[in-house]
N, C-alpha and C positions, 0 to 999 in steps of 0.2 A: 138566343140565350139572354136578351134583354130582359124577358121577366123572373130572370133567374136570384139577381140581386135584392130588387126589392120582393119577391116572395121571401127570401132567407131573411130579412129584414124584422118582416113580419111575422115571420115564426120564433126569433130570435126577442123580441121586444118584450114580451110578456117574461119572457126569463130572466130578460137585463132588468129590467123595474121590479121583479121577486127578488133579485140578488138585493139591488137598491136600499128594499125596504125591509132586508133582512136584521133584524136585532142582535145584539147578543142575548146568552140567558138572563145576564144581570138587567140591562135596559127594561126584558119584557117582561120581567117583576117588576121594577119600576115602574111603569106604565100601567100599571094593578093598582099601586096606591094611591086614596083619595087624597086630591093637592093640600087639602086644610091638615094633613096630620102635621105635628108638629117636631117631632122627634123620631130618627130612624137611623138603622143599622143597617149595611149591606155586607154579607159573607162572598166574596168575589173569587172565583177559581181557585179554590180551597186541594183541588187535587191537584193543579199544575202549579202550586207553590209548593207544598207539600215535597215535589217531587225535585222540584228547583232548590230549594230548602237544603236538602238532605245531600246536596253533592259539593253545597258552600265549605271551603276548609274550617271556618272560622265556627262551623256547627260541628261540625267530625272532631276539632280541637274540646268543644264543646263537653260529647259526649264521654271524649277519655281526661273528663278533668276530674280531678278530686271533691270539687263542690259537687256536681250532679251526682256522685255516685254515691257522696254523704245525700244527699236528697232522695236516692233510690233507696234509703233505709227507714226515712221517717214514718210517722202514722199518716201523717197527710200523704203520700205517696201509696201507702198500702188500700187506702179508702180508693183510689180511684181505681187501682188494679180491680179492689171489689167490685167495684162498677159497670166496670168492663166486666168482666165477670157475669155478673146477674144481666148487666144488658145479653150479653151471647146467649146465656142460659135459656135464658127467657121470654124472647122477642127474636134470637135466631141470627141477629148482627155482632159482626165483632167491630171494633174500631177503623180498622181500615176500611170495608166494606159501609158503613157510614160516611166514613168522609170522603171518601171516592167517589162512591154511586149513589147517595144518596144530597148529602150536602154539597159535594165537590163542584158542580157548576154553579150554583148563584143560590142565595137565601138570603131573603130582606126580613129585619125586625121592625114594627113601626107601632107608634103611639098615639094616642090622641086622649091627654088628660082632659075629658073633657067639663068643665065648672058646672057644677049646681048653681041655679037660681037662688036670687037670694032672698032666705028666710023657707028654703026647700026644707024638709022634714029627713038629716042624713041619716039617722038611725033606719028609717024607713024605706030608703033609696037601695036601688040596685047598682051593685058597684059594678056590673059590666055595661049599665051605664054612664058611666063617670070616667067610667078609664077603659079607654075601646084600645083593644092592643092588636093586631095583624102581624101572625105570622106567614108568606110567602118562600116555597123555595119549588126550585125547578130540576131534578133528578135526571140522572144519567139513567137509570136503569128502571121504568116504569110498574114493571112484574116486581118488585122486590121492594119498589115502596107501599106498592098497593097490598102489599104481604107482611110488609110490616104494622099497617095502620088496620088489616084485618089481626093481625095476631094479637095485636093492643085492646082492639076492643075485644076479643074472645078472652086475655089474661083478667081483664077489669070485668068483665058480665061474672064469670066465677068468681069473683073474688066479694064479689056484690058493691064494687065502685063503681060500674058505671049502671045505673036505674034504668034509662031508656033511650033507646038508637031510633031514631024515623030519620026519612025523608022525605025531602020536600023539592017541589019544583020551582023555579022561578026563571021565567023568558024563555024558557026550554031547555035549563041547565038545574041537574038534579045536585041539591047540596045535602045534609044530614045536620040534623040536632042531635046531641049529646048532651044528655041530662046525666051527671055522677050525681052522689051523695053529697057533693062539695059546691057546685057550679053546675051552669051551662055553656055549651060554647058551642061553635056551627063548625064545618070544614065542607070543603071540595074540595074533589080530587078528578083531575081528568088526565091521563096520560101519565106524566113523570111530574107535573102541574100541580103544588098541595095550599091550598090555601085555609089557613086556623084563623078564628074569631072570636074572641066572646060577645062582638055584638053581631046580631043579625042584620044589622040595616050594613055594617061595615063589611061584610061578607059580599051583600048582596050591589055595592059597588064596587065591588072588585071583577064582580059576574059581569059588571055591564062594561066596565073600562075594558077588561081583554076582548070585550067582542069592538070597541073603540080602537085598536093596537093602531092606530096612525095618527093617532091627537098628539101635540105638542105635547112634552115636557113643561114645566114649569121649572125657575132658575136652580131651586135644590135640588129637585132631583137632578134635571139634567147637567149638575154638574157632577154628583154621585156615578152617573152614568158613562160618565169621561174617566176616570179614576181606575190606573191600574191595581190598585192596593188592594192584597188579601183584605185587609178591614175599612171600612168609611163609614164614618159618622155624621149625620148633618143637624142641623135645628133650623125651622122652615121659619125666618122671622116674623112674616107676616102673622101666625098664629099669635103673637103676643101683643101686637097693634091694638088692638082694643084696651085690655088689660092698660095698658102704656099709656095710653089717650087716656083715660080715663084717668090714671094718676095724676099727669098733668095738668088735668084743668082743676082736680079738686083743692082746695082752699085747706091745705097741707105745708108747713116748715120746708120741706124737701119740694114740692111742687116746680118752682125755678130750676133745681137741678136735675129732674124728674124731664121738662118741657125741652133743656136743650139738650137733653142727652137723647127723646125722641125723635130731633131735627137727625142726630146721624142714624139712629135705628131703622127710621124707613128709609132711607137710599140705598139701606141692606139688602141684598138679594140670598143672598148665601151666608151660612156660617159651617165650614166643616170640618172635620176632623180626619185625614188618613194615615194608614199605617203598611208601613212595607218596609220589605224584608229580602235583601240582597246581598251587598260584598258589605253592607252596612245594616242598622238598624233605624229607622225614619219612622215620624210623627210629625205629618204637617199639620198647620192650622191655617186656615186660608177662609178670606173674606172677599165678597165680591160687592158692590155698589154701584150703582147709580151715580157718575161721579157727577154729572149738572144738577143731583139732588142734595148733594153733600155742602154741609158747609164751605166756603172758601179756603179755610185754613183747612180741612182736610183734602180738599181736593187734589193737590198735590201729592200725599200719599198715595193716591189708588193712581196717580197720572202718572208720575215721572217713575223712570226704572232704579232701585235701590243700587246706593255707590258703596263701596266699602272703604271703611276712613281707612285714612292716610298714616293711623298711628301705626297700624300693622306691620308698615315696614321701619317704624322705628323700635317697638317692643323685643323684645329679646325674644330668639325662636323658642328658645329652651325653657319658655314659661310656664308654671305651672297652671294660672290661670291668667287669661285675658279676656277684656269685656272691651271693644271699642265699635264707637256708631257715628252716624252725624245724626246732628239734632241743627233745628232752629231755634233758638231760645227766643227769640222775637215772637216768632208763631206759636209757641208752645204757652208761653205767657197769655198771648189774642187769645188763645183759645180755653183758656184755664178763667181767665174773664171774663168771657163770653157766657162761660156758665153761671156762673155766679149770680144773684140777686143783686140789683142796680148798689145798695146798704152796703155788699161784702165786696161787691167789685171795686168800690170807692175806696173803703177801707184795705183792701188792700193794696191797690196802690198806690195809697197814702204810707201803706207802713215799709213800703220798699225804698221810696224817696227818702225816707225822715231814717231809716237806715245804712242800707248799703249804699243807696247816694249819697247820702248826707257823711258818708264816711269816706267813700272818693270826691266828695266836691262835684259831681256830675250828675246829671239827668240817669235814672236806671233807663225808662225809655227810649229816651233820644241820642241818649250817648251809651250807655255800657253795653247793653241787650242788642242792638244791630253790629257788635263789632263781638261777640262773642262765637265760635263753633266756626263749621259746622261738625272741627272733628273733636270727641272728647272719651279718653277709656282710662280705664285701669286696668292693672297687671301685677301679677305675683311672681316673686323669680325665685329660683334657687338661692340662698346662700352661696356665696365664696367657699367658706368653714363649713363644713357637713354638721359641726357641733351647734350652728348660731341656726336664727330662726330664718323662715327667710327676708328677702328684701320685698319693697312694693314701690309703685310706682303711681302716680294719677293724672294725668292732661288735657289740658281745656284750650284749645286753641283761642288767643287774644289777639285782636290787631288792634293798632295805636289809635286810626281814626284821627279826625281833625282836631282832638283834645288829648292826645298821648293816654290812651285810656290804659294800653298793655302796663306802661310805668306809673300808673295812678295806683290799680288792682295790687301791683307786685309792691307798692309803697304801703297799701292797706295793709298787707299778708305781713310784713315787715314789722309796722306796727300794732298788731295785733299778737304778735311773736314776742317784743318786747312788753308789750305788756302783762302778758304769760309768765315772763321770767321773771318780771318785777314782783307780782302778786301771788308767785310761787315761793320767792325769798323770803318774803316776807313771814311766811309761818316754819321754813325750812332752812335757819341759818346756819346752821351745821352740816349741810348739804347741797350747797347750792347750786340752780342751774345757771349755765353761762350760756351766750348768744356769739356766735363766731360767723366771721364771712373769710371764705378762700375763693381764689378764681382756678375754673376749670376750662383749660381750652380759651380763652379770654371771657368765661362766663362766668358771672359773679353770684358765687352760691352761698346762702346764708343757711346756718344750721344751731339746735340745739344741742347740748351736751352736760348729760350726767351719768355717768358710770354706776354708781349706785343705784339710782332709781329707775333708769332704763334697761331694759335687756340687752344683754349681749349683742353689740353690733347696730343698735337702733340710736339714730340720729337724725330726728324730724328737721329733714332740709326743704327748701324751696328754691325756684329761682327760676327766670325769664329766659327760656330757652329755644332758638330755632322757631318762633314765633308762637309757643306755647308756655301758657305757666306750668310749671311740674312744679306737682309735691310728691314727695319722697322719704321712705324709712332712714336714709343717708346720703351723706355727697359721694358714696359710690355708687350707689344706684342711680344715681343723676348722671352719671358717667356711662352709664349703658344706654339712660335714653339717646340712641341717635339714626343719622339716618340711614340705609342699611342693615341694622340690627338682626328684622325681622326681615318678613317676604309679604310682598301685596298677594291676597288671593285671586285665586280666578276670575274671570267675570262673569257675569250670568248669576250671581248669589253676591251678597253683601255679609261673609261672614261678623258677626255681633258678637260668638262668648265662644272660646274657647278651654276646654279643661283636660288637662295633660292629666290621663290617670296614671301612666309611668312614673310622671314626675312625685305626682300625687302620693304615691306606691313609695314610693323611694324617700319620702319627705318622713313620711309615716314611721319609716324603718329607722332611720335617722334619729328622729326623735322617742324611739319607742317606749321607754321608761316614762319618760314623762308626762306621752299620751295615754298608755296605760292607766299612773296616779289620778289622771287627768278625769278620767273615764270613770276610775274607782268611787271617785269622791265626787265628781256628781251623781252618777245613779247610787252610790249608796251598797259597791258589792264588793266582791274579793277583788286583789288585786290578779288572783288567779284568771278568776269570771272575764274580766275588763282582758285578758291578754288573750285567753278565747275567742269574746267580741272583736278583737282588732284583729287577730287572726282570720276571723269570718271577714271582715271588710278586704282586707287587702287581696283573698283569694278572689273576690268580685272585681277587684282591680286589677287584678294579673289579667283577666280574659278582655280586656279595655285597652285600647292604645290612648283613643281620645273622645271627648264629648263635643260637640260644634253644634251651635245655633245662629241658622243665617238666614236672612230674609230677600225674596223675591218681592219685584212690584211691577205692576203696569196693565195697560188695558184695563182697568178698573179693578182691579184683584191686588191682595195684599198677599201672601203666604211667609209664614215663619218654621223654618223645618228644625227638628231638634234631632240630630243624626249621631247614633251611636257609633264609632269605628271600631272595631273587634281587635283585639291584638295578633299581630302576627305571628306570633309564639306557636 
C-alpha cells in the first residue's frame, strides 16, 4: 500500500490547483477589462442581496411606511411599472427573472474616455472612438440570456432599428457587429458570458484577456475584486497621469498648485467607491498609496491606524449633531505650504506672524502651532427649554508649552470679546452689550449678554477648560462640556460626524412655526406648501435613527464610511 498515497496525491493535485485558481464571477469579469480603462462600475451578487435585503427589519418597516406608499402613487413610480411592463411584454423577462439569472452574479460597467488628438477634426470623428464603454456580465442562466439577446435583435430587425447583424471571427472566438440606424457596437456571447462594445478593438481585448484568466490584477481592479458590496465604483489613476504631467510643467498661474498636487496623485493606486447594504446603510470611499511615494506629511495618513478624539467622551450623548477629529495643525499648515508658489508661501507666513502672532506676542510656528490639537469638534445639543434654540459647543485642544501659550490664546479670545462690546456700544447706546465672568466648577468663564438682541438663551461664552479652549452658545453649555458626558467609540473606526435624526426630528417639531415662516419666506410659497415640505422631511427622519461618518487607516489605505442607521421603529 506504499504507492497508494502518493498515487492519491496525484490524482488529487490537478483538482487542488483548479479549486486554487477558481475565481469568483465578479473577479472573472474583472480580468476582461483592459488595465488603461479609466472609470468602472461593478454589479456584485445582485440576487443574494436582493434576497438578504428583503428579510432586514429595517426594509419590512420600510415597505409599511407612509412615505413609500405615497411614492407608489406618483408618475415616476407608474413609468417604471410601465417598463416592467413592456420589458415582459416584449423581450419575455419580468424583473425578477433579470435580476436573478440574468444580472444577479456579477456585471461590470467600464469606460475609457478616450482624447482626440489635438487640432483632430470632432465634427468628423467617430464617437465610439472617443468614448469606448464595455459592458461585461456573467449570468446564472445561459439558455435565457442567449434568448434574450436573440429576441432583441428579432424585436429591432422588425422594427427596422437594427440595419445589419454579421459575424465575425477573431483567434477563434466568434463576436458579431451590430449596425442600427443610430450606432454600431460589437458583443460576445459564450455560455452565461455577455460582453457589449461600441469599440471593436475594446471587444476584441476582452477576447484575448479571458483566454489570459491567470494574469495579475492591477491595484483597481484588484481591489474592486475584494469588495463585498452590491455596488463598487473605482477611477483607475493612472489614466489621468498624463493629462496631470502635462498641466504641471506648462507655464500656467495654477502650474505650482497643479505640480504638488501631482506629487500625491501618483503614489495613488486606488480610488473607490462602495456601497452596501445591511442592519445599516454604507458608502465607503477609500484610497490606497504608495506610502514611500507620498509626501512626508502625508505619509502618516495612509501609515498609522485612525484614533478617534477624545472629545467624544466629553460631548453630550444626546447631541444632535457632533463633528470631532484629530488634526495636526503643524502638518496640515507644512502641507498647505508646500503647495504653494515660493511668492504665496512667503506671503503667507508673513501674514500669520504679523497677525495671530503678532496678537499673542508668539511665534505661529514655533510656539502656537506645535501646541495646538490633536483633538478638535463641535457639537449641537438640545436645549434645556423645548421653547429656546438649541445650544452649541466648539473645542480645540491647547497646551501651555514653554510660553503659556493655552493663557496667551484664552487672553487674545478675551480681548478680542472686549473689543466687540466696545465697538458694538458705540452705535447701540440704548441697548447695550455687557461682558460678564462667573466661575464654574473653579473655571473662569467669560460671556456676553443682551437680551434684546440675542436670542432666547444665547450667550457667547468661552473659557479654558480641562486643557481645551471651548467656545460656546452659553455658560450652560460650557457646563456640559466634561468628562464623561459622552462615550468613546469602538475601536477599529475613528468615528468623525455624528447626526442624531431623532433629535433632529424632534428639534424640528419644537420649533415648527417658525421653521415653517422660515421655509415660506425663503422659497417664496404658502405657508401651507412650507408645512407640507416639512412634513415630507420629517417623515424621511422618522425611518433614521442616526447618520455616522468614520474613518479607517493603515497599511497604506485611507477609507471614510458614511453609515446610515435605520430607525428601530
Amino acid at each position: 500500500m506504499r504507492w497508494f498515497c502518493p498515487t492519491l496525491l496525484l490524482f488529487l493535485a490537478p483538482l487542488a490547483i483548479a479549486r486554487a485558481q477558481t475565481h469568483t464571477p465578479a473577479e472573472q469579469l474583472l480580468r476582461c477589462v483592459p488595465p488603461d480603462y479609466g472609470i468602472g462600475f461593478l454589479l456584485n451578487d445582485l440576487r443574494g442581496h436582493s434576497e438578504r435585503c428583503a428579510k432586514l427589519p429595517w426594509v419590512k418597516s420600510l415597505e409599511k411606511s407612509a412615505l413609500l406608499q405615497a411614492f407608489l402613487t406618483t408618475p415616476e413610480y407608474q413609468k417604471i411599472v410601465k417598463l416592467q411592463t413592456d420589458f415582459k411584454t416584449h423581450l419575455g423577462v419580468d424583473w425578477p427573472t433579470l435580476r436573478d439569472d440574468i444580472l444577479g452574479d456579477a456585471a461590470v460597467f467600464a469606460f475609457h474616455p478616450t482624447t482626440r488628438p489635438e487640432g483632430a477634426d470632432k465634427a468628423g470623428s467617430n464617437k465610439a472612438d472617443d468614448e469606448q464603454g464595455l459592458i461585461l456580465l456573467q449570468a446564472r442562466k445561459p439558455d435565457l440570456l442567449a434568448g434574450l439577446i436573440d429576441r432583441l435583435n428579432t424585436l429591432q430587425k422588425k422594427s427596422g432599428e437594427l440595419t445589419k447583424l454579421e459575424d465575425i471571427a477573431f483567434k477563434g472566438v466568434k463576436y458579431f457587429r451590430r449596425v442600427t440606424n443610430k450606432d454600431t457596437h460589437y458583443y460576445m456571447i459564450q455560455g452565461g458570458f455577455l460582453a457589449v462594445s461600441g469599440a471593436e478593438d475594446a471587444l476584441r481585448q476582452v477576447i484575448e484577456r479571458r483566454r489570459e484568466s491567470s494574469s495579475e490584477l492591477p491595484g483597481h481592479l484588484a481591489w474592486a475584486s475584494k469588495q463585498s458590496s452590491v455596488l463598487t465604483a473605482w477611477l483607475n489613476p493612472r489614466f489621468f497621469d498624463k493629462e496631470l504631467l502635462e498641466k504641471s510643467q506648462a507655464k500656467a498661474p495654477d502650474a505650482e498648485f497643479v505640480k504638488a498636487f501631482v506629487s500625491y496623485w501618483q503614489a495613488l493606486d486606488v480610488l473607490g467607491v462602495s456601497f452596501h447594504v445591511g442592519d445599516s446603510l454604507e458608502v465607503r470611499f477609500s484610497l490606497q498609496a504608495r506610502e514611500k511615494d507620498l509626501p512626508p506629511a502625508a505619509q502618516k495618513l495612509f501609515r498609522e491606524p485612525a484614533r478617534p478624539s477624545e472629545l467624544w467622551s466629553r460631548f453630550p450623548e444626546n447631541a444632535i449633531a457632533t463633528i470631532a477629529g484629530r488634526i495636526d495643525p503643524a502638518a496640515v499648515v507644512e502641507s498647505l505650504a508646500d503647495s504653494l508658489p515660493p511668492p504665496y508661501r512667503n506671503a503667507m507666513m508673513e501674514g500669520l506672524n504679523k497677525s495671530v502672532g503678532a496678537a499673542l506676542g508668539l511665534s505661529v510656528l514655533k510656539d502656537v502651532l506645535p501646541n495646538l490639537g490633536p483633538d478638535w469638534g463641535v457639537c449641537v445639543l438640545p436645549a434645556a427649554d423645548a421653547g429656546q434654540w438649541p445650544q452649541a459647543i466648539a473645542a480645540l485642544a491647547v497646551r501651555p508649552g514653554d510660553k503659556k501659550v493655552d493663557q496667551a490664546m484664552l487672553e487674545g479670545m478675551n480681548l478680542a470679546a472686549r473689543a466687540a462690546v466696545f465697538l458694538y456700544n458705540q452705535n447701540h447706546a440704548a441697548n447695550p452689550m455687557r461682558f460678564h465672568t462667573i466661575v464654574q466648577d473653579k473655571i473662569e468663564v467669560r460671556y456676553l449678554v443682551n437680551d434684546k438682541a440675542f436670542p432666547a438663551g444665547f450667550q457667547p461664552a468661552f473659557a479654558l477648560k480641562d486643557g481645551y479652549l471651548v467656545l460656546a452658545s452659553s455658560p450652560a453649555a460650557i457646563v456640559r462640556f466634561k468628562a464623561g458626558a459622552g462615550q468613546t467609540p469602538p475601536g477599529g473606526e475613528a468615528l468623525l460626524m455624528r447626526l442624531s435624526s431623532t433629535e433632529t426630528a424632534k428639534l424640528l417639531r419644537n420649533q415648527r412655526q417658525i421653521v415653517i415662516d422660515h421655509i415660506a419666506e425663503k422659497n417664496q410659497i404658502s405657508k401651507q406648501a412650507a408645512a407640507h415640505g416639512l412634513d415630507g422631511a420629517l417623515s424621511v427622519l422618522d425611518l433614521i435613527d442616526r447618520i455616522e461618518l468614520s474613518e479607517r487607516a493603515g497599511s497604506g489605505e485611507v477609507a471614510w464610511t458614511l453609515r446610515i442607521r435605520p430607525s428601530a421603529r
